[in-house]
GUROSE-820765 format. One record per atom (N, C-alpha, C, O): atom name; chain; residue number from 1; x, y, z. Coordinates in Angstrom, 1 decimal. Example, Ala and Ser with C-alpha at 12.3 -4.5 7.8 and 13.67 -1.06 7.14 Angstrom:
DRENVEX atom mol seq      X      Y      Z
DRENVEX    N   A   1   13.2   -5.7    7.8
DRENVEX   CA   A   1   12.3   -4.5    7.8
DRENVEX    C   A   1   13.2   -3.3    7.8
DRENVEX    O   A   1   14.2   -3.3    8.5
DRENVEX    N   A   2   12.8   -2.2    7.1
DRENVEX   CA   A   2   13.7   -1.1    7.1
DRENVEX    C   A   2   12.9    0.0    7.9
DRENVEX    O   A   2   13.4    1.1    8.0
REM end
This chain:
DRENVEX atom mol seq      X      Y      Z
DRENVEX    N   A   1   52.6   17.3  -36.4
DRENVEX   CA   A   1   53.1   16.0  -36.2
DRENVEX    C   A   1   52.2   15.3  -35.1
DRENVEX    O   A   1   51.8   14.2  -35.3
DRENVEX    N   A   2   52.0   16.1  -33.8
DRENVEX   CA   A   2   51.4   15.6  -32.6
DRENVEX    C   A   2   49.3   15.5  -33.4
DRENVEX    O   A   2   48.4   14.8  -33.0
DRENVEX    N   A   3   49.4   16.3  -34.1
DRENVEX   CA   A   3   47.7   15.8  -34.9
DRENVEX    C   A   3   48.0   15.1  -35.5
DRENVEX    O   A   3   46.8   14.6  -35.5
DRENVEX    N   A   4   48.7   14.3  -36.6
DRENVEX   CA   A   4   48.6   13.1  -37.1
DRENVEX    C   A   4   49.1   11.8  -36.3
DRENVEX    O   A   4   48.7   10.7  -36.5
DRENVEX    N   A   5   49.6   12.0  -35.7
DRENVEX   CA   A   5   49.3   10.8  -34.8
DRENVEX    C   A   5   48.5   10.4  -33.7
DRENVEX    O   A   5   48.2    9.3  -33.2
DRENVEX    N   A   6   48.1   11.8  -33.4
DRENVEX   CA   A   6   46.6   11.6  -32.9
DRENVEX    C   A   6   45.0   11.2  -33.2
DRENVEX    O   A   6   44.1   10.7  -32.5
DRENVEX    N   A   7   45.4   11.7  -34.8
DRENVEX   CA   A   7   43.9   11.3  -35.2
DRENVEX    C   A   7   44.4    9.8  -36.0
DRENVEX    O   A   7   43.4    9.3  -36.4
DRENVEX    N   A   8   45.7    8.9  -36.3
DRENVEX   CA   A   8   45.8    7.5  -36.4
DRENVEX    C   A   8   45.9    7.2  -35.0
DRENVEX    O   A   8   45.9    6.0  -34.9
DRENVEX    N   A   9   45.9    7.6  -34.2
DRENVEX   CA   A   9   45.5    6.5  -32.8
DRENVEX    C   A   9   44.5    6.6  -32.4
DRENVEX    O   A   9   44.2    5.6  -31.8
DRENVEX    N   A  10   43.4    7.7  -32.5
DRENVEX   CA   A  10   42.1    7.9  -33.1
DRENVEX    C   A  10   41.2    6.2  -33.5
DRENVEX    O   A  10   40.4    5.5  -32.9
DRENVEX    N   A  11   41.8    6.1  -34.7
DRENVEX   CA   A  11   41.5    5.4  -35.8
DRENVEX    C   A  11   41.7    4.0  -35.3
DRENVEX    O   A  11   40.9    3.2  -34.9
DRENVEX    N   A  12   42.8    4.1  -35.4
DRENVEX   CA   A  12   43.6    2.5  -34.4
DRENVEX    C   A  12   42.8    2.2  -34.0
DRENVEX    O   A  12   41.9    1.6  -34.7
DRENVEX    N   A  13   42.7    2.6  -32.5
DRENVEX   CA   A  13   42.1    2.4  -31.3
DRENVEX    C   A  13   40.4    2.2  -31.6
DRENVEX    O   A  13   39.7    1.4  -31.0
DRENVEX    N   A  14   40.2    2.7  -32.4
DRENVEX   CA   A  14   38.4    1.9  -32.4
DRENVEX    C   A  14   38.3    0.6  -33.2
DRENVEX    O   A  14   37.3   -0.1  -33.2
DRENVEX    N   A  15   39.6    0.3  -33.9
DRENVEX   CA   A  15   40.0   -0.9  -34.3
DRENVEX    C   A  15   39.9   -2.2  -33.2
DRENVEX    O   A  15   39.8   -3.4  -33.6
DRENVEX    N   A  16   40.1   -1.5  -31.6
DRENVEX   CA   A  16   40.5   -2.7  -30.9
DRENVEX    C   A  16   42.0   -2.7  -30.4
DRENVEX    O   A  16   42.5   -3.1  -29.4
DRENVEX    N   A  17   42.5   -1.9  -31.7
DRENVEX   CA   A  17   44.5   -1.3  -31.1
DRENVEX    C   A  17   44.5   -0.6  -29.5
DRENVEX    O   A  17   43.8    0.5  -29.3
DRENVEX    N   A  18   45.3   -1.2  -28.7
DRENVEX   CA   A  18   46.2    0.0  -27.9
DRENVEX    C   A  18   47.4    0.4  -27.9
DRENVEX    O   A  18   47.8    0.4  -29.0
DRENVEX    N   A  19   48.0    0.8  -27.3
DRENVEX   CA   A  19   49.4    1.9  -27.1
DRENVEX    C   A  19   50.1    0.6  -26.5
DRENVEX    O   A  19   49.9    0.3  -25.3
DRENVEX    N   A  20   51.0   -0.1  -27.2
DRENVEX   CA   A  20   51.4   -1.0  -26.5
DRENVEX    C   A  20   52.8   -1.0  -25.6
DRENVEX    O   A  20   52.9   -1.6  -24.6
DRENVEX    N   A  21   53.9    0.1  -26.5
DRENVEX   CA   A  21   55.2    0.8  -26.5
DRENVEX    C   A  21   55.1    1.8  -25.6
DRENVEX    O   A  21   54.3    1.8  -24.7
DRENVEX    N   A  22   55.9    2.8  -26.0
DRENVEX   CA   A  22   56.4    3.9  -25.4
DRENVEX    C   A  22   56.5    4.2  -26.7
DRENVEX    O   A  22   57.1    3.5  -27.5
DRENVEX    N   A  23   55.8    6.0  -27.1
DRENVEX   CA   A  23   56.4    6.2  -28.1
DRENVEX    C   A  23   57.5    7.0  -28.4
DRENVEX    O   A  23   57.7    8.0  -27.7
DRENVEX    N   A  24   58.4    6.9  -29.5
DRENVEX   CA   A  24   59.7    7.1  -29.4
DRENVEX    C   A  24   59.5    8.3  -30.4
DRENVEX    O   A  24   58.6    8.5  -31.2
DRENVEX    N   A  25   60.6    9.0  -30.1
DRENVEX   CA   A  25   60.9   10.7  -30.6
DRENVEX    C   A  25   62.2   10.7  -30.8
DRENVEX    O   A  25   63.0   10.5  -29.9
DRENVEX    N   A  26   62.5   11.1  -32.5
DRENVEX   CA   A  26   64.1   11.2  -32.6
DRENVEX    C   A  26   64.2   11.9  -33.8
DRENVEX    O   A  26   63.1   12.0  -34.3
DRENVEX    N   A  27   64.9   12.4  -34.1
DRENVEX   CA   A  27   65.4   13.4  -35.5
DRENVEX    C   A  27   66.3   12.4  -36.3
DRENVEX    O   A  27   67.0   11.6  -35.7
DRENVEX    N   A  28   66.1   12.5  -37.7
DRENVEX   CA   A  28   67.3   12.5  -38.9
DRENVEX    C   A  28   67.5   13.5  -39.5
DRENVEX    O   A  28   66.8   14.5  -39.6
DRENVEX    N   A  29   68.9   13.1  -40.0
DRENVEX   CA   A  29   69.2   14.3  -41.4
DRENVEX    C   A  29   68.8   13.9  -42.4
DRENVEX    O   A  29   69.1   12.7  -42.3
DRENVEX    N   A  30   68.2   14.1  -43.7
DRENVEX   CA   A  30   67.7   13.9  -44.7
DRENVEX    C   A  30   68.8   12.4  -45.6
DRENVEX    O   A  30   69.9   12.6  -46.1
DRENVEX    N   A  31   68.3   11.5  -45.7
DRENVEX   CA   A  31   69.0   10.1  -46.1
DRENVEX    C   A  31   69.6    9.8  -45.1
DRENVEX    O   A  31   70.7    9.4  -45.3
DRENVEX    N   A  32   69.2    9.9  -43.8
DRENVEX   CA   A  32   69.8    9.1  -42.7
DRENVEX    C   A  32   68.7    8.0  -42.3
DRENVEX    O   A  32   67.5    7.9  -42.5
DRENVEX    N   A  33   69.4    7.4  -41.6
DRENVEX   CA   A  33   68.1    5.9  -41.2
DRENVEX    C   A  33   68.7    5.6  -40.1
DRENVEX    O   A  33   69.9    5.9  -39.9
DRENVEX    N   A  34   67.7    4.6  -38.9
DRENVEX   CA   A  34   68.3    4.3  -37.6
DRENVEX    C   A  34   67.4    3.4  -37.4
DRENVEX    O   A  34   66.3    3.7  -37.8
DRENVEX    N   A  35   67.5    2.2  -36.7
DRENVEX   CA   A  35   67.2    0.8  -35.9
DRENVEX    C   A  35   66.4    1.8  -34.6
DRENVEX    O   A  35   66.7    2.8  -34.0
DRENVEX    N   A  36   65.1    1.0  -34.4
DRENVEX   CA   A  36   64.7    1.5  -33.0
DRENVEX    C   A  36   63.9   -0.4  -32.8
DRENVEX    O   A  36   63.0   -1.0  -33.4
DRENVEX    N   A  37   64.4   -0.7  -32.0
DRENVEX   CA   A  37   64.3   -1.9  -31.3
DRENVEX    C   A  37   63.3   -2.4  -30.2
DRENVEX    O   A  37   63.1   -1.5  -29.4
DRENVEX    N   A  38   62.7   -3.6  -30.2
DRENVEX   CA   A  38   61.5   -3.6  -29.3
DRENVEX    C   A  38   61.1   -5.0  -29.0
DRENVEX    O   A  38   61.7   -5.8  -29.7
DRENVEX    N   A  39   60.4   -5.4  -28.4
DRENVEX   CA   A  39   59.8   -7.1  -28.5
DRENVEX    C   A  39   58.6   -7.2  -28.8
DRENVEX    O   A  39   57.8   -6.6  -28.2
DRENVEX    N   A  40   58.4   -7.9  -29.7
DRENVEX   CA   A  40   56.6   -8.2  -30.0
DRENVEX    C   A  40   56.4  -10.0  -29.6
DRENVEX    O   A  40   57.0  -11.1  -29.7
DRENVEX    N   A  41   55.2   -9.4  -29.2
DRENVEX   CA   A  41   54.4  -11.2  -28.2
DRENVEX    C   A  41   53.6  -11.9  -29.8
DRENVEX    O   A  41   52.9  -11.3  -30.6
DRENVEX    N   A  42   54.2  -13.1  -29.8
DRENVEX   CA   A  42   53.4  -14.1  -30.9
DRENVEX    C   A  42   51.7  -13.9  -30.2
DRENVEX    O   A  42   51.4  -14.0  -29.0
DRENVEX    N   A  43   51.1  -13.8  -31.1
DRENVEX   CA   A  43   49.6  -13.8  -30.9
DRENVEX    C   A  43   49.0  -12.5  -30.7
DRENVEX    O   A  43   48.0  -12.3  -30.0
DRENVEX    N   A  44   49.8  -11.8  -31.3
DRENVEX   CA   A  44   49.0  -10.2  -31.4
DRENVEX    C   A  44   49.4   -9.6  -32.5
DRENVEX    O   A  44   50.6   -9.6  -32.8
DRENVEX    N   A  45   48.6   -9.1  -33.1
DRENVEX   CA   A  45   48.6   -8.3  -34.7
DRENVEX    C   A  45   49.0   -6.8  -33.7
DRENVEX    O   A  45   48.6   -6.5  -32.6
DRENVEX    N   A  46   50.1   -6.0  -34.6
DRENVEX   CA   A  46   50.6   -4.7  -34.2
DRENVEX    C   A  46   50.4   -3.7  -35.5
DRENVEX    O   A  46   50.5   -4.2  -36.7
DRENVEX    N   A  47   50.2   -2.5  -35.3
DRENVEX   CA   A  47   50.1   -1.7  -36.5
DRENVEX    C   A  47   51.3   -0.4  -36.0
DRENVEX    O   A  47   51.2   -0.1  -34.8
DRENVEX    N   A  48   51.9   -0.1  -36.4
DRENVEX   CA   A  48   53.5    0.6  -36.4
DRENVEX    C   A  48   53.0    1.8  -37.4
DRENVEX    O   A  48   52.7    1.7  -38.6
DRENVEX    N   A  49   53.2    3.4  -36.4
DRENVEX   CA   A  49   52.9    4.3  -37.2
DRENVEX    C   A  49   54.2    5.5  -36.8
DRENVEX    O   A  49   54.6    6.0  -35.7
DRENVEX    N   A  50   54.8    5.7  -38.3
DRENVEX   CA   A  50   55.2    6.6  -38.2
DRENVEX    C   A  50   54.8    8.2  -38.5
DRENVEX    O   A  50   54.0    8.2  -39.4
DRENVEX    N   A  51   55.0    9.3  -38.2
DRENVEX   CA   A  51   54.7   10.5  -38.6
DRENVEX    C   A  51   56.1   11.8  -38.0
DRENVEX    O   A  51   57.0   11.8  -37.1
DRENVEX    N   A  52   55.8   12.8  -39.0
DRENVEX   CA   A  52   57.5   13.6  -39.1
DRENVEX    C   A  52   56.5   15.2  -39.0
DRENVEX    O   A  52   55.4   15.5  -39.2
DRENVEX    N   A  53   58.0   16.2  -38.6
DRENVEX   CA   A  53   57.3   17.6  -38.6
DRENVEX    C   A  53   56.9   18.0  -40.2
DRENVEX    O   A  53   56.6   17.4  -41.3
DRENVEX    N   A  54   57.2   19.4  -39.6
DRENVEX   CA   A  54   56.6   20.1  -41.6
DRENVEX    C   A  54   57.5   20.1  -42.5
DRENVEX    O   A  54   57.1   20.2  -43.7
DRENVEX    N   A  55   58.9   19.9  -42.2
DRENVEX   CA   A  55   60.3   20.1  -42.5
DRENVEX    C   A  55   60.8   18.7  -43.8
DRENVEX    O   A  55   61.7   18.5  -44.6
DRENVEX    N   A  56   59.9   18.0  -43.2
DRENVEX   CA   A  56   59.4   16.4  -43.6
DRENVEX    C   A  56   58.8   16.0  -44.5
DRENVEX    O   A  56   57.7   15.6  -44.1
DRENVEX    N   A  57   59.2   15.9  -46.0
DRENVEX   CA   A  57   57.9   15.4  -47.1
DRENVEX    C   A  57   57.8   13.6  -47.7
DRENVEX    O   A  57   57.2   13.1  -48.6
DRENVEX    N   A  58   58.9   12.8  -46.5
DRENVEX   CA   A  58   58.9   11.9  -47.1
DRENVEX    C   A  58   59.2   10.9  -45.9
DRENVEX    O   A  58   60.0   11.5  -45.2
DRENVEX    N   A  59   58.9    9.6  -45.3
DRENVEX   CA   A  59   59.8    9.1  -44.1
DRENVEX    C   A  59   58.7    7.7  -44.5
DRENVEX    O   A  59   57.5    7.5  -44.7
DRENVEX    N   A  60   60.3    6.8  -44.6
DRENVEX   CA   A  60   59.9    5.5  -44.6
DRENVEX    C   A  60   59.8    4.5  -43.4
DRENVEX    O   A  60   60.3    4.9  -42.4
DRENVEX    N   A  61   59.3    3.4  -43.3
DRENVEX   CA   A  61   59.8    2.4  -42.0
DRENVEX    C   A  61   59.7    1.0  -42.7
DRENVEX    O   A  61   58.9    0.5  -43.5
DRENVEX    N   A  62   60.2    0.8  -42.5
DRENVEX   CA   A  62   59.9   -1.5  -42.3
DRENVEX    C   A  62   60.2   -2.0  -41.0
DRENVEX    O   A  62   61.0   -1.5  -40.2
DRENVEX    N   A  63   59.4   -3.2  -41.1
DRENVEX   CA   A  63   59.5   -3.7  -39.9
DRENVEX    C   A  63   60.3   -5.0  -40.4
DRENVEX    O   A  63   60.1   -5.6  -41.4
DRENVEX    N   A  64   61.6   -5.4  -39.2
DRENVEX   CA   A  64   62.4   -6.8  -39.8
DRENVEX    C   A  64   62.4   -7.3  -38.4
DRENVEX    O   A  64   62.3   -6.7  -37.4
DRENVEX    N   A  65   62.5   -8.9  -38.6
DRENVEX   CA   A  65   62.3   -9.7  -37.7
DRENVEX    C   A  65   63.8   -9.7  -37.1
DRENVEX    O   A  65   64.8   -9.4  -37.7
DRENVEX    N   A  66   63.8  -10.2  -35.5
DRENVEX   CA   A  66   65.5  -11.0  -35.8
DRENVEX    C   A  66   66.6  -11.8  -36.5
DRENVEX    O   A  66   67.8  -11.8  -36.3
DRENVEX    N   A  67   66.0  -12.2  -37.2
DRENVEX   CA   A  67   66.7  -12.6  -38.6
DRENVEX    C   A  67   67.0  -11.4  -39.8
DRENVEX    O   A  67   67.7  -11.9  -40.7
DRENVEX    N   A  68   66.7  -10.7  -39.9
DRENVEX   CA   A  68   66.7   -9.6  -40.8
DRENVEX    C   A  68   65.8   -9.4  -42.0
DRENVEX    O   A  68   65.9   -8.5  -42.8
DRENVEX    N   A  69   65.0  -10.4  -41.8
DRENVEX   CA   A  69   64.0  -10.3  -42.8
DRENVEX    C   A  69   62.9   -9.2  -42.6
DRENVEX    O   A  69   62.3   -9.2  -41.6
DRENVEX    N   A  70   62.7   -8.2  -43.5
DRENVEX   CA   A  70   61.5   -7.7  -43.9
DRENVEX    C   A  70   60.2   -8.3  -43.5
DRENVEX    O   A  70   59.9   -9.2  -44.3
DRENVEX    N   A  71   59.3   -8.1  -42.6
DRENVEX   CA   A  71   58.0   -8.4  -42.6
DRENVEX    C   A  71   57.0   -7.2  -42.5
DRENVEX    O   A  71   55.9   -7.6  -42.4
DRENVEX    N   A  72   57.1   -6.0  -42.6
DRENVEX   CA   A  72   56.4   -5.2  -42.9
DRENVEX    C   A  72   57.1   -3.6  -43.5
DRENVEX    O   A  72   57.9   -2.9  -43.0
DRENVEX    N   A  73   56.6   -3.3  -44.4
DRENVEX   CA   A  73   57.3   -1.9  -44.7
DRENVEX    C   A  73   56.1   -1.2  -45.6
DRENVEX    O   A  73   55.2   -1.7  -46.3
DRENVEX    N   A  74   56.5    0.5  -44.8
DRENVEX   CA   A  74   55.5    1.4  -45.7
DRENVEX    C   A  74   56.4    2.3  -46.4
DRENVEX    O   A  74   56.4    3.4  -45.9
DRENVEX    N   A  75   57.1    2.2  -47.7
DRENVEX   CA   A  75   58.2    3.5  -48.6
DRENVEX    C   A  75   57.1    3.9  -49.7
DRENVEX    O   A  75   57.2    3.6  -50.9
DRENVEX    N   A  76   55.8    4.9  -49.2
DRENVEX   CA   A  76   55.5    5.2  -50.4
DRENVEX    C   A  76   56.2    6.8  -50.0
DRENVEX    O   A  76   56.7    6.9  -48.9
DRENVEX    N   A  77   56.1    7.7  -50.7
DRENVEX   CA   A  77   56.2    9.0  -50.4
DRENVEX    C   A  77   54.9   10.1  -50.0
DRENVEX    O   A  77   53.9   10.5  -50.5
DRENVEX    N   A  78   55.7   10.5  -48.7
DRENVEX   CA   A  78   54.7   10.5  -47.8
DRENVEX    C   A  78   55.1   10.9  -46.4
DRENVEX    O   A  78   56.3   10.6  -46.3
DRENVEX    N   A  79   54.7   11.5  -45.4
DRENVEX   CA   A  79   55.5   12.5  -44.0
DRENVEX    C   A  79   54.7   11.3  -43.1
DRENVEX    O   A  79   54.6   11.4  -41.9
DRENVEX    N   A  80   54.0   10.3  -43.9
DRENVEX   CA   A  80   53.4    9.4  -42.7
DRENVEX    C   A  80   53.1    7.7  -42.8
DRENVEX    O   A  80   52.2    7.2  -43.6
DRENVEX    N   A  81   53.7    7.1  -42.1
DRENVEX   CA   A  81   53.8    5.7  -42.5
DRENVEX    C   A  81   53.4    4.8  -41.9
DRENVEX    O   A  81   53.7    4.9  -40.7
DRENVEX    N   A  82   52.6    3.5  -42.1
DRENVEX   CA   A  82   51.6    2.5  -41.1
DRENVEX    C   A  82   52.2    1.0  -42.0
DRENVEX    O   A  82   52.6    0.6  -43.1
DRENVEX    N   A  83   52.0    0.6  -41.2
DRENVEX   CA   A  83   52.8   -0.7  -41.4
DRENVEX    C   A  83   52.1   -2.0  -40.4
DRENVEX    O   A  83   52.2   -1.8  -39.2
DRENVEX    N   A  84   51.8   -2.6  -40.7
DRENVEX   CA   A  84   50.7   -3.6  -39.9
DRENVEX    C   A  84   51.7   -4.7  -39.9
DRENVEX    O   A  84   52.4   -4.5  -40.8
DRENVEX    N   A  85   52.2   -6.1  -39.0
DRENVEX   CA   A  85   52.5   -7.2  -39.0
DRENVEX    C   A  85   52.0   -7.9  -37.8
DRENVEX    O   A  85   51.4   -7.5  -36.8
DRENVEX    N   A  86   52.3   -9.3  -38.1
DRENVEX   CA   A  86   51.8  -10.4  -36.8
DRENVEX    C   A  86   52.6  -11.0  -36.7
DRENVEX    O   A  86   52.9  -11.6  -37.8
DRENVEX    N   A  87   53.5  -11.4  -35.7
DRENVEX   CA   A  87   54.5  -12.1  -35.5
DRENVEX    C   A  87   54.4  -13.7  -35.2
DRENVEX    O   A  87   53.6  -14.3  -34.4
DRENVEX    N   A  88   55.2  -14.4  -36.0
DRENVEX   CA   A  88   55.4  -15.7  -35.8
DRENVEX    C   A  88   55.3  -16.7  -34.5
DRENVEX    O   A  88   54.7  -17.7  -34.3
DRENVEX    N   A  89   56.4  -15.8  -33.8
DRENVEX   CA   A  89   56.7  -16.0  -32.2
DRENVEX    C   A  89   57.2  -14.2  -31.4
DRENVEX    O   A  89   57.3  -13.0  -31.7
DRENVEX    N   A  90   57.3  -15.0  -30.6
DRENVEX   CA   A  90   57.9  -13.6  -29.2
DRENVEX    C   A  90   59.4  -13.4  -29.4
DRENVEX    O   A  90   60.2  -14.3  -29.5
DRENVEX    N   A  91   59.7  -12.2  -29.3
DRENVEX   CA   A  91   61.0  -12.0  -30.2
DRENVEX    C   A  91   61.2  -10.6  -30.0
DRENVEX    O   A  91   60.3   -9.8  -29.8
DRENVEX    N   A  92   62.6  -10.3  -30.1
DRENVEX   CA   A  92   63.0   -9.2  -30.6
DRENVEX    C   A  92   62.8   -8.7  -32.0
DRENVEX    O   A  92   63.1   -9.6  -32.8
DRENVEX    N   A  93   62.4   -7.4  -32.5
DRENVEX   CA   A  93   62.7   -6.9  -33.9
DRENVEX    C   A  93   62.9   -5.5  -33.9
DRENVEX    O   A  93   63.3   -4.8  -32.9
DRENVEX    N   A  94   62.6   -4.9  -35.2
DRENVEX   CA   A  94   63.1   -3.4  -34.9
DRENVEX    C   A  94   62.5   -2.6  -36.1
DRENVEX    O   A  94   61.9   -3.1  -37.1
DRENVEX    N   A  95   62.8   -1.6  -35.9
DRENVEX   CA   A  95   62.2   -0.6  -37.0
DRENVEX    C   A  95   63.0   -0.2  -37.8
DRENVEX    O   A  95   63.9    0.1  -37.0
DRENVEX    N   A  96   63.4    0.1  -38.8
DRENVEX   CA   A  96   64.1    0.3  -39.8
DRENVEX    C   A  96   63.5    2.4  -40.1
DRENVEX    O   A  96   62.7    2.5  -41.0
DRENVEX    N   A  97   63.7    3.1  -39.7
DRENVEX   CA   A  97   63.5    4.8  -40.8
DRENVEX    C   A  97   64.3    5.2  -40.8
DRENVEX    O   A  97   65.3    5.2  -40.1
DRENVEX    N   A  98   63.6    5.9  -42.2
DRENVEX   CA   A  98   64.5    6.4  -43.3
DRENVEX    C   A  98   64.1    7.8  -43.4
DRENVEX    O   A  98   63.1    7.9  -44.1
DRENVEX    N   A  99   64.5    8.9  -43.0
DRENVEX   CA   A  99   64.0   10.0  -43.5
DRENVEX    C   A  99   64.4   10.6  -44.8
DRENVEX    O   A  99   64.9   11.8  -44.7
DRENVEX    N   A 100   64.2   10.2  -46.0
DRENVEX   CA   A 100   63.7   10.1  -47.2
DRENVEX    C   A 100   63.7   12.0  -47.6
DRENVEX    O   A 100   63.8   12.4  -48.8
DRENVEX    N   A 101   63.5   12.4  -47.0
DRENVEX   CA   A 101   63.5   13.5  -47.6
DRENVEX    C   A 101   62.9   14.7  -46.4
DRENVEX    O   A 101   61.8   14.8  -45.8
DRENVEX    N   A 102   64.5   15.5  -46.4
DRENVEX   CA   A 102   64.1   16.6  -45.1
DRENVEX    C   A 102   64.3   18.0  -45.7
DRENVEX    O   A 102   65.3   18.1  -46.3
DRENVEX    N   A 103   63.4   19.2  -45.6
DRENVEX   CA   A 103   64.3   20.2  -46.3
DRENVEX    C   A 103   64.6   21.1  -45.4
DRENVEX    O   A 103   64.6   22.3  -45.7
DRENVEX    N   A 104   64.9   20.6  -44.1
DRENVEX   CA   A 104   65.8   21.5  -43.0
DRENVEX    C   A 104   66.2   20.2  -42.2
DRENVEX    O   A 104   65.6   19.6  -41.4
DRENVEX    N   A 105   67.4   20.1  -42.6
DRENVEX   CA   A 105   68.1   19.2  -41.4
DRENVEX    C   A 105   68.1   19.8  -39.5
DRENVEX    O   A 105   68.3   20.9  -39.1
DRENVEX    N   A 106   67.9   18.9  -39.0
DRENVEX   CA   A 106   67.5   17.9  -38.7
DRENVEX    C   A 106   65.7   17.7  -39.0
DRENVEX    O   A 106   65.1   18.7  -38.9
DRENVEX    N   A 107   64.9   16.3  -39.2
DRENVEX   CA   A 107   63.7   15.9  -39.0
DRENVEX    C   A 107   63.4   15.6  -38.2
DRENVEX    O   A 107   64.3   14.7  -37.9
DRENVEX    N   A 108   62.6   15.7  -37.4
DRENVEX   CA   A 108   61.7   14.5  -36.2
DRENVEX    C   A 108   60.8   14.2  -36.5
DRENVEX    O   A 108   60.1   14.7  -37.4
DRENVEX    N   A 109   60.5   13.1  -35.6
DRENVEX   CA   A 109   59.7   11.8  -36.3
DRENVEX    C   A 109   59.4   11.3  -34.7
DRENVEX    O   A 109   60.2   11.1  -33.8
DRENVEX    N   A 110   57.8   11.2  -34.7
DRENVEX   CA   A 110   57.0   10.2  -33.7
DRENVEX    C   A 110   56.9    9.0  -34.2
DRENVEX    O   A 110   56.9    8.8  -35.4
DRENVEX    N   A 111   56.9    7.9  -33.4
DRENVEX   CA   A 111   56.6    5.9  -34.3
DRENVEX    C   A 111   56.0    5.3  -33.0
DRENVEX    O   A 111   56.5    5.2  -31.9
DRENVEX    N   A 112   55.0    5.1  -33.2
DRENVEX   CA   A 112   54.0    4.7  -32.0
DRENVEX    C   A 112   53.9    2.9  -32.4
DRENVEX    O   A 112   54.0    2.6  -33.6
DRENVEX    N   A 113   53.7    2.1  -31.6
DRENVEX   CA   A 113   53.5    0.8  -31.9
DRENVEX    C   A 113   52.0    0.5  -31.0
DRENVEX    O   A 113   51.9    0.6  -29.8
DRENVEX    N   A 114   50.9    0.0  -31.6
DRENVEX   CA   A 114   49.9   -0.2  -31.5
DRENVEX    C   A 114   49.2   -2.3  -31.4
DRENVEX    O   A 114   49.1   -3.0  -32.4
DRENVEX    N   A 115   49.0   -2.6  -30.5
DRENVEX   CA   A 115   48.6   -3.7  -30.5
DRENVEX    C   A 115   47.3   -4.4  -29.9
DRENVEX    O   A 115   46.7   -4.1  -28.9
DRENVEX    N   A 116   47.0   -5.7  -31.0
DRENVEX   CA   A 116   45.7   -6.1  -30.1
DRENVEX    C   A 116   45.6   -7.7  -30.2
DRENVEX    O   A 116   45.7   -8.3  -31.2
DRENVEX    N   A 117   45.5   -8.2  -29.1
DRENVEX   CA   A 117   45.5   -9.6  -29.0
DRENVEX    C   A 117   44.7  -10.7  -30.1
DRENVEX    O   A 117   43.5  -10.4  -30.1
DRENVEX    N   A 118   45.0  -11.7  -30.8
DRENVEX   CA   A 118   44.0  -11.8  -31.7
DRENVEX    C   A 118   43.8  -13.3  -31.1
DRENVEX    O   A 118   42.9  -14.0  -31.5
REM end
């Protein structure tokens, strides 16, 4: 888990991305899902990466605005998920995961939030 998110912040980061967040560490049980909440600044493109242990063959995310709209989601199947958005304005929103599939309850999951001013 801690090498796949190392080598996408790797990647990111010569993009121009930084570590904008704090990154956040939490477990689900397999079809459980949880809100993890944050503010994004209008005028910066953000790339949102999730990644899960070995126990882990599937974990979704979307990103929804304060209104509840969907503006970015990655549900393919998969233990690792990237999701790019640009915000309208400065605002609260949140992350939507889904741990999709665990085959030892509980999963953990790193979600790093990556930004760069455009």
């Amino acid at each position: 888990m801690d090498r796949q998110l190392a080598n996408a912040e790797k990647l990111i980061k010569s993009d121009g991305y930084e570590l904008t967040h704090t990154i956040i560490e939490g477990s689900l049980d397999e079809s459980d899902d949880e809100n993890r909440f944050f503010t994004l600044q209008e005028g910066w493109t953000y790339k949102f990466v999730l990644v899960c242990d070995n126990d882990c063959t599937d974990i979704d995310l979307c990103i929804h605005d304060e209104n509840e709209n969907s503006i970015g989601c990655d549900e393919d199947s998969s233990d690792f998920a990237l999701a790019e958005v640009t915000p309208k304005w400065t605002g609260r929103f949140h992350a939507l995961i889904e741990m999709y599939d665990c085959s030892v309850d509980p999963c953990t999951y790193k979600f790093a939030i990556f930004g760069k001013e455009e």
